[in-house]
C-alpha positions as CSV (number, residue, x, y, z in Angstrom):
1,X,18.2,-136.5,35.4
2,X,18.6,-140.1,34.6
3,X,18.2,-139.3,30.7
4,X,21.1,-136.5,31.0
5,X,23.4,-139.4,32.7
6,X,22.9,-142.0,30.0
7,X,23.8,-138.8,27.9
8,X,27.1,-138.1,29.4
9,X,28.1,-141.8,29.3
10,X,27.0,-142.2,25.7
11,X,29.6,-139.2,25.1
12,X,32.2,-140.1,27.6
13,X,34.2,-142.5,25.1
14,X,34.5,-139.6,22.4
15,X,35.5,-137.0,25.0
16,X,38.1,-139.7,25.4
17,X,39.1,-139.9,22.4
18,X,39.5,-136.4,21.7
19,X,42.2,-135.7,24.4
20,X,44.0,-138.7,23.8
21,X,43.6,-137.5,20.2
22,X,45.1,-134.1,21.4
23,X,47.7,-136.3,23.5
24,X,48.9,-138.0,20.4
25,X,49.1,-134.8,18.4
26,X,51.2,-133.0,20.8
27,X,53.6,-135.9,21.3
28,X,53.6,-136.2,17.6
29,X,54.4,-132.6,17.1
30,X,56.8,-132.3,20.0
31,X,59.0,-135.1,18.8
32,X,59.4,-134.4,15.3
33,X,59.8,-130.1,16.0
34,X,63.7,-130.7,15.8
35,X,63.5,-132.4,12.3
36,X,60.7,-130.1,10.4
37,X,63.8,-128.0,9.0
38,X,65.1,-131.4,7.2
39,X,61.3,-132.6,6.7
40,X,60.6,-129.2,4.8
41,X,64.2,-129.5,3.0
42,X,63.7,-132.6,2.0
43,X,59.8,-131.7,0.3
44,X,61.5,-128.1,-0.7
45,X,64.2,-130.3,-3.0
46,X,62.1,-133.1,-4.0
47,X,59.7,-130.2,-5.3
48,X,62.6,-128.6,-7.2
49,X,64.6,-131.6,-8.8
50,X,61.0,-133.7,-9.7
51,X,60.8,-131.7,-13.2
52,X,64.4,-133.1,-13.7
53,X,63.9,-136.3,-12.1
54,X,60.4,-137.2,-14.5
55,X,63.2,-136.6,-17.6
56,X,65.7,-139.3,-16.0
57,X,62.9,-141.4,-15.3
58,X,60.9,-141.8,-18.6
59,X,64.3,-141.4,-20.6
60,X,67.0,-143.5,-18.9
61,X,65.3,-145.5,-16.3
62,X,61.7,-146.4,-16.1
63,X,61.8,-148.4,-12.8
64,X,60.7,-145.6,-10.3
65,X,62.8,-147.6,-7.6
66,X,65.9,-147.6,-9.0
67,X,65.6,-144.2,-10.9
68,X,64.3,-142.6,-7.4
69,X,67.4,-144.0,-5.6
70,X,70.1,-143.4,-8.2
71,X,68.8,-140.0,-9.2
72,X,68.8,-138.8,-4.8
73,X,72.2,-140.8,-5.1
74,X,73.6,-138.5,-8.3
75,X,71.8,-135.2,-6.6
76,X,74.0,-136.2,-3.2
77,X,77.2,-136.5,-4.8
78,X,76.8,-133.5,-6.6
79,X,76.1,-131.6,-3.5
80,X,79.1,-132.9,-1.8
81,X,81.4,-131.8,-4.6
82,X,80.0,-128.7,-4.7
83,X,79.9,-128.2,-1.4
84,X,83.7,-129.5,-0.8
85,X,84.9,-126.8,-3.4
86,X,82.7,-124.0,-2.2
87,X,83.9,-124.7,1.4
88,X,87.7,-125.1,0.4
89,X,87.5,-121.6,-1.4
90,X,85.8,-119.7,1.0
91,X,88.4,-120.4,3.8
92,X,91.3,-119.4,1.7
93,X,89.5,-116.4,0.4
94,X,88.5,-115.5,4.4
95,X,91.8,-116.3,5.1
96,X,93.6,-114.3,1.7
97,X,90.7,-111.3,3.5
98,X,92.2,-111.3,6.8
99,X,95.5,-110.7,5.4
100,X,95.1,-107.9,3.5
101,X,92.9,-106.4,6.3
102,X,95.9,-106.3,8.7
103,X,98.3,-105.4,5.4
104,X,99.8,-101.5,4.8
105,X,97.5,-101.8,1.6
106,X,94.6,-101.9,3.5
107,X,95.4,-99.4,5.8
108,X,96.4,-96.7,3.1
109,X,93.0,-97.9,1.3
110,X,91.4,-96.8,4.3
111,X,93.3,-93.6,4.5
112,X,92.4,-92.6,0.7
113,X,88.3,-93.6,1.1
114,X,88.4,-91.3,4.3
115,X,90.5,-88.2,2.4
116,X,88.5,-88.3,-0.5
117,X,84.9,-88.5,1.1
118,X,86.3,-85.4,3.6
119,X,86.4,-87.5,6.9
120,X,88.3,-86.9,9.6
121,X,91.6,-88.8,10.4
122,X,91.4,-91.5,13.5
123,X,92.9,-94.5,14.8
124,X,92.8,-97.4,12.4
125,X,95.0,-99.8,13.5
126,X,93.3,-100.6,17.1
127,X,89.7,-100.2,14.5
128,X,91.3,-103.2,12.2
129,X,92.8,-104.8,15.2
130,X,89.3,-104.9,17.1
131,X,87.7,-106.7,14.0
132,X,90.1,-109.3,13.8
133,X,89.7,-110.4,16.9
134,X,86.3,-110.2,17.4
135,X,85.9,-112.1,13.8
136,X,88.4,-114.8,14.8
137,X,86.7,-115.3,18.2
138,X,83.6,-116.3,16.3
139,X,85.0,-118.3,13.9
140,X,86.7,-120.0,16.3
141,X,83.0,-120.4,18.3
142,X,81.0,-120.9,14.9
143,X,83.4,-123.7,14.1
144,X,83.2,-125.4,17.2
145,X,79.7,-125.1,17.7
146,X,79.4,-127.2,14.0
147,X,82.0,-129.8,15.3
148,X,79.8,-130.9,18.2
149,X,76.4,-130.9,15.8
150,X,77.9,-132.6,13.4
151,X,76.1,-135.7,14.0
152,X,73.0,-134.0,14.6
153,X,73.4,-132.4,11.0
154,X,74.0,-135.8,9.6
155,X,70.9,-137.2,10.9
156,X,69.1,-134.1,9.4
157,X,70.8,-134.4,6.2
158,X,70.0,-138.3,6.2
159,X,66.2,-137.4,6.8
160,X,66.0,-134.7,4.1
161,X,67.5,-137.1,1.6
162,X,65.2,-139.9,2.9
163,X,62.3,-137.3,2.2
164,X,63.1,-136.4,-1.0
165,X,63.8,-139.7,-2.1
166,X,60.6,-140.7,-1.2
167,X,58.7,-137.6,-3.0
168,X,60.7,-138.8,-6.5
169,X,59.3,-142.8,-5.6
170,X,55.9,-141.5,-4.3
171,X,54.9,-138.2,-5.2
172,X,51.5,-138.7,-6.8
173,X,50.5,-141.1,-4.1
174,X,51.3,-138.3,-1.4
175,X,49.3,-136.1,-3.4
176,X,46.5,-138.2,-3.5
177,X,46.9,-138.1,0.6
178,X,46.6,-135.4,0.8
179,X,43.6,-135.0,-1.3
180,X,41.9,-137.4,0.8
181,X,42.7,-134.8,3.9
182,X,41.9,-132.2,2.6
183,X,37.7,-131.1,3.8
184,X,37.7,-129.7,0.0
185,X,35.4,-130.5,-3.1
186,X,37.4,-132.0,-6.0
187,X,37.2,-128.7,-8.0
188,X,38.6,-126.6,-5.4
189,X,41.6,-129.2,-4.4
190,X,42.9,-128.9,-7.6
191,X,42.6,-124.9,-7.2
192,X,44.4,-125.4,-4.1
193,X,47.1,-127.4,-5.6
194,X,47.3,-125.0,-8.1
195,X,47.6,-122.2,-6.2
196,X,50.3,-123.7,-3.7
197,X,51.9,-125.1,-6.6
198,X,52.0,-121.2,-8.4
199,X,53.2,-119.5,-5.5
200,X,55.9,-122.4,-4.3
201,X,57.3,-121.7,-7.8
202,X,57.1,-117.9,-7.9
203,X,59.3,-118.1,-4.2
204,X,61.9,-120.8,-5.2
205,X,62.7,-119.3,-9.0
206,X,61.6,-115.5,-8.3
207,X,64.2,-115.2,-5.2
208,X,66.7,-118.4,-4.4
209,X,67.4,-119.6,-8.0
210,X,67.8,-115.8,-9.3
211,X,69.4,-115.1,-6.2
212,X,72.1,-117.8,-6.5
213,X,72.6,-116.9,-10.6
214,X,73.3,-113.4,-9.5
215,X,76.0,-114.6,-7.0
216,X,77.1,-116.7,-10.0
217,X,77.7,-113.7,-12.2
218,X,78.7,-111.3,-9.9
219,X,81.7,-113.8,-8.4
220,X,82.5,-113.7,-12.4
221,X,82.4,-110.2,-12.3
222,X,84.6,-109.7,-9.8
223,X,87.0,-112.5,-11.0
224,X,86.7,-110.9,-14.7
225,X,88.3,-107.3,-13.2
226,X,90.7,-108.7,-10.9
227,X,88.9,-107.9,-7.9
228,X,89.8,-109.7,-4.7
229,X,88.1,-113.0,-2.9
230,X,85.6,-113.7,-6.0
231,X,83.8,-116.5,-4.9
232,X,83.3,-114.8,-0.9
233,X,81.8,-112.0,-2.4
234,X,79.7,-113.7,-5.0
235,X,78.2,-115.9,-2.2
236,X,77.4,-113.0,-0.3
237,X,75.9,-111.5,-3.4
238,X,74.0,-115.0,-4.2
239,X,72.3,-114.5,-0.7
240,X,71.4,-110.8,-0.5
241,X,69.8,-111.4,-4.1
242,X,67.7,-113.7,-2.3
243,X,66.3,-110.6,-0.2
244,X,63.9,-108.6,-1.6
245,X,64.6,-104.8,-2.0
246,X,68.2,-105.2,-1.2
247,X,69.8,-107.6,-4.3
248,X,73.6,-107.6,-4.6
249,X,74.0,-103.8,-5.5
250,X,75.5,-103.9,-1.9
251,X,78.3,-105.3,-2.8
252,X,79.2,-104.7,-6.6
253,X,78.5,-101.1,-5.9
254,X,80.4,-100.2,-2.9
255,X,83.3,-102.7,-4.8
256,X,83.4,-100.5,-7.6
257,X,83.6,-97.5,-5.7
258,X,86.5,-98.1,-3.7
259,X,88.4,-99.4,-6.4
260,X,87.5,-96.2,-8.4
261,X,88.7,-94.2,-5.1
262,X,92.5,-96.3,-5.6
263,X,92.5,-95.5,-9.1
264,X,91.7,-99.1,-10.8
265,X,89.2,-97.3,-13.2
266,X,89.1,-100.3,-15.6
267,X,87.8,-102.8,-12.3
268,X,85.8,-99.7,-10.9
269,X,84.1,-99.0,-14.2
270,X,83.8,-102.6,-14.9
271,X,82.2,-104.2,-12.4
272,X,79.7,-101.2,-12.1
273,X,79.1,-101.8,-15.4
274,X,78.7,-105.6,-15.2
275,X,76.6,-105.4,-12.2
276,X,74.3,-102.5,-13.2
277,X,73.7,-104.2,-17.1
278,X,74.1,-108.0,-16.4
279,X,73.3,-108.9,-12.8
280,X,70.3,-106.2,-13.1
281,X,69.3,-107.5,-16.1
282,X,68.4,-111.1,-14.3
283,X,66.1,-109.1,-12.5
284,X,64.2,-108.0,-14.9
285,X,64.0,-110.3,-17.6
286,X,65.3,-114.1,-16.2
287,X,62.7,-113.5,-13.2
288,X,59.3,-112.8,-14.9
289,X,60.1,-115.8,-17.4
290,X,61.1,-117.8,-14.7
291,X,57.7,-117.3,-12.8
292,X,55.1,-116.4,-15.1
293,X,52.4,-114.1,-15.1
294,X,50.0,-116.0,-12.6
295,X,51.0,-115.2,-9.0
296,X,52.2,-111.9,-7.5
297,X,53.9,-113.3,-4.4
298,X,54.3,-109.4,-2.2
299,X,58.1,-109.2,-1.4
300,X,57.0,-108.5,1.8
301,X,55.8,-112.7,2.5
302,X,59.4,-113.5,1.3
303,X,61.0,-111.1,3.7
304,X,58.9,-112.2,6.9
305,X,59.4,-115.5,6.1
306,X,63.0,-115.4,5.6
307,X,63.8,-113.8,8.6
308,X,61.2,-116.0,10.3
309,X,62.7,-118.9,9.2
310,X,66.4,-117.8,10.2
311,X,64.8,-117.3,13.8
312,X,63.1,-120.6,14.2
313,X,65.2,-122.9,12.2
314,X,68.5,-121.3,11.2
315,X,70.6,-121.0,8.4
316,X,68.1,-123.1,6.0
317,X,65.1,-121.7,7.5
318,X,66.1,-118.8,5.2
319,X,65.3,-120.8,2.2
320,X,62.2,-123.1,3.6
321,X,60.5,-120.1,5.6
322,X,59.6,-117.7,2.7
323,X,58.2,-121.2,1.3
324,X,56.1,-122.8,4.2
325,X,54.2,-118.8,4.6
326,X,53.6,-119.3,0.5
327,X,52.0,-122.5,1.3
328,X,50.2,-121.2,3.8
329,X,49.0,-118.4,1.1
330,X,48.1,-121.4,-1.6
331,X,45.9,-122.8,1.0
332,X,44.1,-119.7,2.0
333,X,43.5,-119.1,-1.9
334,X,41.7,-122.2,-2.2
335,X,39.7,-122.1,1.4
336,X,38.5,-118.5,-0.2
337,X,37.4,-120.2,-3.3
338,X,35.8,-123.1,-2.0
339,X,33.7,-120.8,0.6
340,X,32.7,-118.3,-2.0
C-alpha cells in the first residue's frame, strides 16, 4: 500500500509534465493554425528558389546574410511586378469579357453554336442577363471581402517572406534540426530526406511549374490567332494544367471549336493545332525530364491534396496541399524502411 503511494508520487511530476506538455502543444498549435498557409508558402518557395539562390550566393555574393536578404528582396520585387501586370490585365480582359457577353456578337455566337449542334431555340437574353448579375454580385463581394483582409494578407505575406528568407540563411542548420528530431538511424534519415526531397520535386515540377508553362503557351496561343482575353484564358489554362486528368484541353479545345463554328478556320485550326502539338507536348516530354525517373507521385495524392488544401486554407492551399500529403508520403517511405 505504502510502496504503491511512494509510486504514484515518484510519477506524479511526469504525469505533470505530460499535460502541461499537451497544454503547451495545443496552445502552440492553436495559435499558429491561422499562419501554417504562409509558414508552408514560405518553406514551399524557399525549397523552390534555393537551387537559384546557392548560384547567387557562391557566384555574386558569398556573405549568406546579405545574399539571403537581397536575393528574398529581388524574388519580392519580382513578384510584385508580376503580380501588378497580371492583376492590371486580368481586369481589363474580365472587363473587355463582359462586354462582349452582353454584345449582339455574342448573342448571334450563341445562336450559331446552338443551330449547328441541333438545339432548340430559347431565351438568351434573360440567360446572359442572369450571369452578369450574378458574376458582378461576386465580384463586387470577392473584392470587398479582399479589402477588409488586406492586412491580414500582409502579415501572411510578411511571414512567408520572413520564412523563406530564413530557409536561404539557414537551410542546412534546419536540416540538421530536424535530424536531431527525427527517432531515425542516420542511414534511414537521409532515405527520408531523400524520399521527401524526390516526391516534393516530382509535385512542384510535375504539376505547378508545368501547369503554369502550359498557361504560358496557351495565353500565346490564343494571342498568336487572335483569340480574345489571352492572358484570362491562359491563367485559367495555367491552373487547370495543375489538375491531374483535366490539363488545359478545356479550354483550347472548346476555344477552337467555337471559333471553327463562326467560321475563323485559321484561329480554330490553329489553336487546336497549337494546343494538341505544343502544350501536349509539355506533358509528355518537359514533365518526365523535369522529374526524373525516381518517384511515381499517383495523380490521385495531387488531386486530394489540392482540393484538400483549397478547403482548409484557400486559394494557396491549392499549391501547398498536394505538397504537405507528399511530405507526408516521404516520411512514411522512410518509417517503412527504417522498420524493415
Amino acid at each position: 500500500m505504502v510502496k504503491n503511494r511512494v509510486e504514484r508520487h515518484h510519477h506524479a511530476p511526469r504525469y505533470f509534465f505530460i499535460i502541461f506538455f499537451v497544454l503547451l502543444l495545443i496552445a502552440s498549435l492553436y495559435m499558429i493554425y491561422p499562419f501554417i498557409p504562409a509558414i508552408i508558402g514560405g518553406l514551399l518557395l524557399g525549397y523552390i528558389f534555393y537551387p537559384l539562390y546557392k548560384k547567387f550566393n557562391n557566384k555574386l555574393i558569398k556573405n549568406k546574410t546579405a545574399s539571403s536578404l537581397i536575393f528574398s528582396i529581388i524574388l519580392v520585387v519580382i513578384f510584385f511586378i508580376f503580380f501588378a501586370f497580371l492583376t492590371n490585365s486580368l481586369l481589363e480582359e474580365a472587363v473587355n469579357f463582359f462586354k462582349n457577353v452582353k454584345s449582339e456578337g455574342f448573342r448571334d455566337l450563341i445562336s450559331k453554336v446552338v443551330g449547328f449542334f441541333g438545339g432548340q431555340e430559347f431565351d438568351i437574353d434573360s440567360y446572359i442577363q442572369d450571369f452578369a448579375n450574378n458574376t458582378a454580385k461576386s465580384l463586387v463581394l470577392s473584392t470587398s471581402d479582399f479589402i477588409l483582409s488586406l492586412p491580414q494578407k500582409l502579415i501572411l505575406f510578411f511571414i512567408m517572406i520572413f520564412i523563406m528568407y530564413y530557409i536561404f540563411k539557414d537551410g542546412g542548420k534546419l536540416k540538421d534540426a530536424i535530424e536531431r528530431l527525427l527517432p531515425l538511424s542516420k542511414g534511414h534519415q537521409e532515405g527520408v530526406f531523400e524520399n521527401v526531397q524526390v516526391i516534393t520535386k516530382a509535385i512542384v515540377y510535375s504539376y505547378i511549374v508545368i501547369g503554369i508553362i502550359q498557361g504560358i503557351l496557351g495565353g500565346l496561343g490564343f494571342l498568336i490567332f487572335g483569340l480574345p482575353n489571352p492572358i484570362l484564358w491562359g491563367s485559367i489554362m495555367a491552373i487547370a494544367g495543375m489538375i491531374p486528368m483535366l490539363g488545359p484541353m478545356i479550354v483550347w479545345l472548346p476555344a477552337g471549336i467555337l471559333a471553327l463554328v463562326t467560321g475563323n478556320y485559321f484561329a480554330g485550326i490553329g489553336i487546336m493545332m497549337w494546343g494538341g502539338i505544343l502544350v501536349s507536348l509539355i506533358d509528355n516530354v518537359l514533365r518526365p525530364k523535369l522529374i526524373g525517373d525516381k518517384t511515381n507521385v499517383h495523380p490521385a495524392v495531387v488531386l486530394v491534396g489540392l482540393f484538400g488544401g483549397l478547403q482548409l486554407f484557400g486559394i494557396i492551399g491549392a499549391f501547398i496541399g498536394p505538397v504537405i500529403l507528399g511530405v507526408f508520403l516521404g516520411l512514411l517511405r522512410g518509417m517503412k524502411e527504417e522498420v524493415h
